[in-house]
C-alpha positions in Angstrom: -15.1 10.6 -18.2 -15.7 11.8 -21.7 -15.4 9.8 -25.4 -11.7 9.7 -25.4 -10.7 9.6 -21.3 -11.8 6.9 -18.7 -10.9 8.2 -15.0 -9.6 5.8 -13.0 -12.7 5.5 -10.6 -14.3 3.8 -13.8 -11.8 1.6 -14.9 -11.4 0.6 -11.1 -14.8 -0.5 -11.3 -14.2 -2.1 -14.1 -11.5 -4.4 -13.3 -13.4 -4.8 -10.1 -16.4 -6.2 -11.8 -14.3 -8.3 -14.1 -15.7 -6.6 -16.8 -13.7 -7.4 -20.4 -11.1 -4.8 -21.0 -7.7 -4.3 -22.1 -5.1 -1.9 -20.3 -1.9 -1.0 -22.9 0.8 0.2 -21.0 2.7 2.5 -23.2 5.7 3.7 -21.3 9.3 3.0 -21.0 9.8 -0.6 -19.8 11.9 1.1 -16.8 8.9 3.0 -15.6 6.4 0.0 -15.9 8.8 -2.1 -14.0 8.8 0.1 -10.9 4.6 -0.4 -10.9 2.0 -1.1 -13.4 -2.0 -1.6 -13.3 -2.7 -5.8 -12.8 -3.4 -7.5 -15.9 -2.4 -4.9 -18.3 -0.2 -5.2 -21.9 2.7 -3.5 -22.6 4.1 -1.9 -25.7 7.2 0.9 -25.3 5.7 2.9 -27.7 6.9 6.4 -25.8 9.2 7.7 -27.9 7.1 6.9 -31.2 4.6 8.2 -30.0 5.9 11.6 -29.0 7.7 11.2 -32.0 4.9 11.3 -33.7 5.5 8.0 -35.5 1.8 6.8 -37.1 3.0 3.3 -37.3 3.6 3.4 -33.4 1.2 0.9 -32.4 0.8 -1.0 -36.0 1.9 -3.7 -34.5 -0.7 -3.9 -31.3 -3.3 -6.7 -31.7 -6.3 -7.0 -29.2 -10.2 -8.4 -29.1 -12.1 -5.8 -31.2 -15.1 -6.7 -28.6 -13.5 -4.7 -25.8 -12.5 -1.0 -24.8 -9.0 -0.1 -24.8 -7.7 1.6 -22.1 -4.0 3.3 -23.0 -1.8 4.0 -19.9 1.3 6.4 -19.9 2.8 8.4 -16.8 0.6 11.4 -16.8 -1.8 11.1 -19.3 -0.7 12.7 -22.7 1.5 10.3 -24.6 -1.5 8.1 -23.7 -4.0 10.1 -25.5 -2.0 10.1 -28.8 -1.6 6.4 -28.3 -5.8 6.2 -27.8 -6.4 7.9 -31.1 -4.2 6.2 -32.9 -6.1 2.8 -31.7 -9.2 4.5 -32.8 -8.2 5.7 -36.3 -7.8 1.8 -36.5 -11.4 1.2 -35.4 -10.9 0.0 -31.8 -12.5 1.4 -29.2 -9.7 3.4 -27.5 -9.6 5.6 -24.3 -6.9 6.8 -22.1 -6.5 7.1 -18.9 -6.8 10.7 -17.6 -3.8 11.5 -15.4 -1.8 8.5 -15.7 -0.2 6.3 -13.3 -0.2 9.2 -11.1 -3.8 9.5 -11.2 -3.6 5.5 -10.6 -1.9 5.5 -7.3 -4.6 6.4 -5.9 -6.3 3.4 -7.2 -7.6 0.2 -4.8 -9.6 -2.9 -3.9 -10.6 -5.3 -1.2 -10.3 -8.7 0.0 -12.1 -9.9 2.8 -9.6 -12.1 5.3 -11.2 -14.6 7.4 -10.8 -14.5 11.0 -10.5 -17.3 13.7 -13.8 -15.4 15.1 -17.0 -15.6 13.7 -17.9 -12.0 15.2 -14.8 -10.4 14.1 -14.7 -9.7 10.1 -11.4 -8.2 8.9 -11.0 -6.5 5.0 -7.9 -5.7 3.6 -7.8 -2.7 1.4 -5.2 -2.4 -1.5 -4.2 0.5 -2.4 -3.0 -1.2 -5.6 -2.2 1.9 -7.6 0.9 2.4 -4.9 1.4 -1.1 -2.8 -0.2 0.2 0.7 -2.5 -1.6 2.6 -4.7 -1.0 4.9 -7.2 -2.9 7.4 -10.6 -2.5 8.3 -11.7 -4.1 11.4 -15.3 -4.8 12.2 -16.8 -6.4 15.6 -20.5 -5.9 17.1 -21.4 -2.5 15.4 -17.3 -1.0 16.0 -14.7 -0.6 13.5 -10.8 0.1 13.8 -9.2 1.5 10.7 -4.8 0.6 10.4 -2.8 2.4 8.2 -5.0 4.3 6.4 -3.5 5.4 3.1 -6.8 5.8 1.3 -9.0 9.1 1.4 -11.3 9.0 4.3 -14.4 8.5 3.0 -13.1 5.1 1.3 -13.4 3.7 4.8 -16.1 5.6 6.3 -18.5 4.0 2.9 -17.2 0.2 4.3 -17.7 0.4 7.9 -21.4 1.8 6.6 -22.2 -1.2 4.5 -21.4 -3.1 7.0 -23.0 -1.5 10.1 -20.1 -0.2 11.8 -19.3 3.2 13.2 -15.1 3.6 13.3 -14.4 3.5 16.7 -10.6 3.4 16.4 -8.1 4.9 13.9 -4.4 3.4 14.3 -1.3 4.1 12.4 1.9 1.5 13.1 4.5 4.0 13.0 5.0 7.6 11.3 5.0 6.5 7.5 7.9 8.3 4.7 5.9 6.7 2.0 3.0 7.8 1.7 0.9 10.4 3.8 -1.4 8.9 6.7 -5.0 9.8 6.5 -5.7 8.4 10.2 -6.0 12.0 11.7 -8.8 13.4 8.9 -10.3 9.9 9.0 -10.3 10.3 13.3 -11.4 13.7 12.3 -13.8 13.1 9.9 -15.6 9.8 12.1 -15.7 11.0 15.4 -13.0 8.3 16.2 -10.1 8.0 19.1 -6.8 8.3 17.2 -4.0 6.2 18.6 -0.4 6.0 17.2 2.6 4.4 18.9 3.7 6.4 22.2 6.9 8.8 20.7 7.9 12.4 20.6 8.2 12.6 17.0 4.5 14.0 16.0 3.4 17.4 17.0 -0.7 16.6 16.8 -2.5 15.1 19.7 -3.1 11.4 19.8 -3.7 8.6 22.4 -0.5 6.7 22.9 0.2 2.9 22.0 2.4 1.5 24.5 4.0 -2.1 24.4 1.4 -5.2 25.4 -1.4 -2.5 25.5 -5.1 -4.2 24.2 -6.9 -2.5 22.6 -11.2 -3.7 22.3 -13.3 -3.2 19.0 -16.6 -5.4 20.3 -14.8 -9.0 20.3 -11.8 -7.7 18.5 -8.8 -7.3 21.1 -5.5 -5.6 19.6 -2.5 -6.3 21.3 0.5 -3.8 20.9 3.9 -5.3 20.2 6.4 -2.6 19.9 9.2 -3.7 17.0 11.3 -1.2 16.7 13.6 -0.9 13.7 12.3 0.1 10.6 11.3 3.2 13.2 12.1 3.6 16.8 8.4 3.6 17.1 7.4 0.4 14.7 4.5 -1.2 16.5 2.6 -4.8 15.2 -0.8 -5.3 16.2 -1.4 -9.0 17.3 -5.2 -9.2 16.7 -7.0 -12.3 18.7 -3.8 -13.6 18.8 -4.5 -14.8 15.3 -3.9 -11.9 12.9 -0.8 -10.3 13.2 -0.7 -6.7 11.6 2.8 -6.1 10.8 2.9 -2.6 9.4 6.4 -2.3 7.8 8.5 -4.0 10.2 7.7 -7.7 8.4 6.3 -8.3 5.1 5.4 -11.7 3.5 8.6 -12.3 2.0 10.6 -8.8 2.6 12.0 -7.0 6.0 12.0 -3.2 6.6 14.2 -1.0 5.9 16.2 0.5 9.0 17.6 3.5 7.3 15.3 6.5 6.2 15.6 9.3 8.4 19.1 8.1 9.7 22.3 8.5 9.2 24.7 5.3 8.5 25.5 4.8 12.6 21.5 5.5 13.5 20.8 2.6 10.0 23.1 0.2 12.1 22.1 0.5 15.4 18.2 0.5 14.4 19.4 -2.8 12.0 20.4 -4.0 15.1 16.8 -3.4 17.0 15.1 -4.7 13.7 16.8 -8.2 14.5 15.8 -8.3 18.2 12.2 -7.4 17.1 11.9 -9.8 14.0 12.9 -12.8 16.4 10.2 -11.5 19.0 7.8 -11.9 16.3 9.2 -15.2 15.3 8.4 -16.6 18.5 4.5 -16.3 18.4 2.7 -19.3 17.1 3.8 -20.5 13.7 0.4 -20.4 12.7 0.0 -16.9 13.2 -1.3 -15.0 10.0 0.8 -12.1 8.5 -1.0 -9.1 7.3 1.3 -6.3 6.1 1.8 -2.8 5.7 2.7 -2.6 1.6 2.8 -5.2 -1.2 5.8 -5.5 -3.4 3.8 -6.1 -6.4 0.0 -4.6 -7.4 -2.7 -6.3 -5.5 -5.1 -7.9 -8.1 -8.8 -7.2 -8.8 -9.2 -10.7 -7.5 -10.8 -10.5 -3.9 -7.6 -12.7 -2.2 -5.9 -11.4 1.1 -2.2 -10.8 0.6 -1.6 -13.3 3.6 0.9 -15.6 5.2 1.6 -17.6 7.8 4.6 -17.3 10.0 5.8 -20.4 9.2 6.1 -19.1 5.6 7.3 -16.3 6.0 10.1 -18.1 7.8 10.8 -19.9 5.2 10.5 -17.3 2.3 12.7 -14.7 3.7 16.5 -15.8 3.9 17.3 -12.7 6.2 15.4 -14.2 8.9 17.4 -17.4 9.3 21.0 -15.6 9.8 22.4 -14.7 12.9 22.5 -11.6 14.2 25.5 -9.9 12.4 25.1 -11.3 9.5 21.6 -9.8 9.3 22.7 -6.7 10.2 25.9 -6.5 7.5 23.4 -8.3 4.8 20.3 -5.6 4.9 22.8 -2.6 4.9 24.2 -3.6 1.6 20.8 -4.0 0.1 19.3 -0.7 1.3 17.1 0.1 -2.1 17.0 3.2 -3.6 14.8 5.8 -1.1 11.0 6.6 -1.7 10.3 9.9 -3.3 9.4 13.0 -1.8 10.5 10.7 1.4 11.3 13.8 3.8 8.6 16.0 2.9 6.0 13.0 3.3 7.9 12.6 6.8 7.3 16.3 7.5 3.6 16.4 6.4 3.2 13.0 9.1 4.6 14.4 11.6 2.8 17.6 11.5 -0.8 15.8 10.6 -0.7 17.9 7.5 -2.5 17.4 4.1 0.3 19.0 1.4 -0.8 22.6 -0.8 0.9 20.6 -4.0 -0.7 18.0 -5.7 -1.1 14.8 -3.7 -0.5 12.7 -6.4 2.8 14.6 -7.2 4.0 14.1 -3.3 3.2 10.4 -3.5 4.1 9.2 -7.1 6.2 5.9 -7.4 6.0 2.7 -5.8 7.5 2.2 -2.5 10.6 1.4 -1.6 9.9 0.1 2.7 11.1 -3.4 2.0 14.4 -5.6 2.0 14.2 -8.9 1.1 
């Protein structure tokens, strides 16, 4: 960080803290509405600003007793918009690298389990909608869905006395690339992904009804096929049900990527059979998904839901069986970017040679509601 950037480590720690700022968003309002940072203003100023336009922001009003931080794509319309702020004698910084930079961006919320010796934290990787869990029991941890760069999860289990035990992906991700095999790598622990032929790496296989321990935790595969052949939730004390992508708290999966229209149907069709095998567990049970649809807040609350509310939030799950099939394949959303080359990397257990950031820019696009 220097006297006109903040990096987004900082302001991360910022927001974390609760610490008085104010994040202008300065780009198109098409670009904000695909994601934007929690909390922050915004002001289309892009083309005055790269039009050079001094009255760009004459209009912008905000405390005078709190940093500004300006926010554009990549970081350089954001910079003139900082200055500008500054020549009018608030203090202005801009965030280097953009919204790129910020999809790297997370926090935590701590999710309260039915077990006293089981502690579960849900980490948001709010600059891009993936979350992750981190699953702690008598000194042993599991990691799912790790999006985040290793050490991120290697830092938590520390603080809390655990050693990572288990690494666990719930199917071969196209929106953003796993980390499980560096952070299996990198902690010494058992990777295990859901048994197919589609990776090339070696990994302990997941099969259906397999139980996995962590000290008291016990993980119990359910294989939902669908939004991939492979889709597997983790049933956790039968309490906590880790859904990956297949279920979301008020969105489905999509069946589609990697498929053509016939594979979309007939994987439509599995998605359906899985969803119902799901909705016959205890209504109570507790929903922890793969993504959020929106940017997790700094605020410390679990993105959580029961069953029973997801039942009742999500339309698609109350048709019958066609009619869910015909109804999600006319609302098949635009595809994630970079979707096949993320798929490639996954499959391979390879980090990209381009810019990470480049590979995985944009929100994503897993759900169907």
């Amino acid at each position: 960080m220097n006297s006109t950037e903040i990096d987004v480590n900082h302001l991360q720690k910022m927001l974390r803290a609760g610490k008085p700022v104010t994040v202008l968003d300065v780009r198109p309002g098409e670009e904000r509405a695909e994601w934007a940072i929690p909390g922050s203003l915004h002001l289309d100023a892009y083309d005055a600003l790269r039009a050079r336009d001094p009255a760009a922001l004459s209009e912008f009003t905000a405390p005078a007793d709190r940093p500004i931080v300006a926010v554009c794509a990549a970081g350089r319309t954001s910079q003139l918009a900082a200055q500008q702020l500054r020549e009018r004698g608030f203090q202005a910084l801009s965030l280097a690298g953009g919204m790129k930079a910020w999809s790297l961006a997370w926090n935590q919320a701590e999710v309260l389990s039915s077990d006293p010796d089981v502690q579960v934290i849900q980490i948001r990787r709010t600059g891009k909608g993936c979350l992750s869990y981190l699953i702690g029991s008598e000194g042993r941890a599991a990691v799912i869905d790790a999006s985040l760069d290793p050490q991120i999860y290697l830092d938590l289990a520390q603080q809390h006395g655990w050693q990572i035990t288990h690494v666990l992906d719930t199917h071969i991700h196209a929106d953003h690339l796993s980390r499980g095999r560096l952070l299996a790598a990198s902690s010494g622990a058992v990777l295990y992904l859901p048994a197919q032929n589609r990776t090339t790496y070696p990994f302990t296989a997941v099969h259906d009804n397999d139980t996995l321990h962590v000290g008291a935790a016990h993980l119990t595969a359910l294989h939902t096929p669908g939004h991939t052949l492979e889709s597997t939730c983790y049933w956790l004390n039968d309490d906590l049900l880790l859904t990956g992508d297949t279920l979301f708290l008020s969105a489905v999966g999509r069946p589609d990527l990697e498929a053509d229209p016939a594979e979309a149907r007939r994987r439509a069709h599995l998605l359906y059979g899985s969803l119902q095998r799901l909705l016959r567990l205890p209504e109570t049970t507790r929903l922890l998904p793969g993504h959020a649809s929106e940017p997790s807040p700094f605020d410390g609350q679990p993105l959580i839901a029961t069953l029973a509310q997801a039942r009742q939030d999500i339309q698609l799950l109350a048709l019958s069986q066609e009619a869910f099939v015909e109804t999600l394949l006319q609302r098949i959303p635009a595809t994630p970017p970079n979707h096949q080359r993320i798929v490639e990397l996954n499959e391979h257990g390879r980090m990209p040679e381009e810019e990470i950031t480049d590979l995985e820019a944009g929100a994503n696009r897993c759900a169907i509601g």
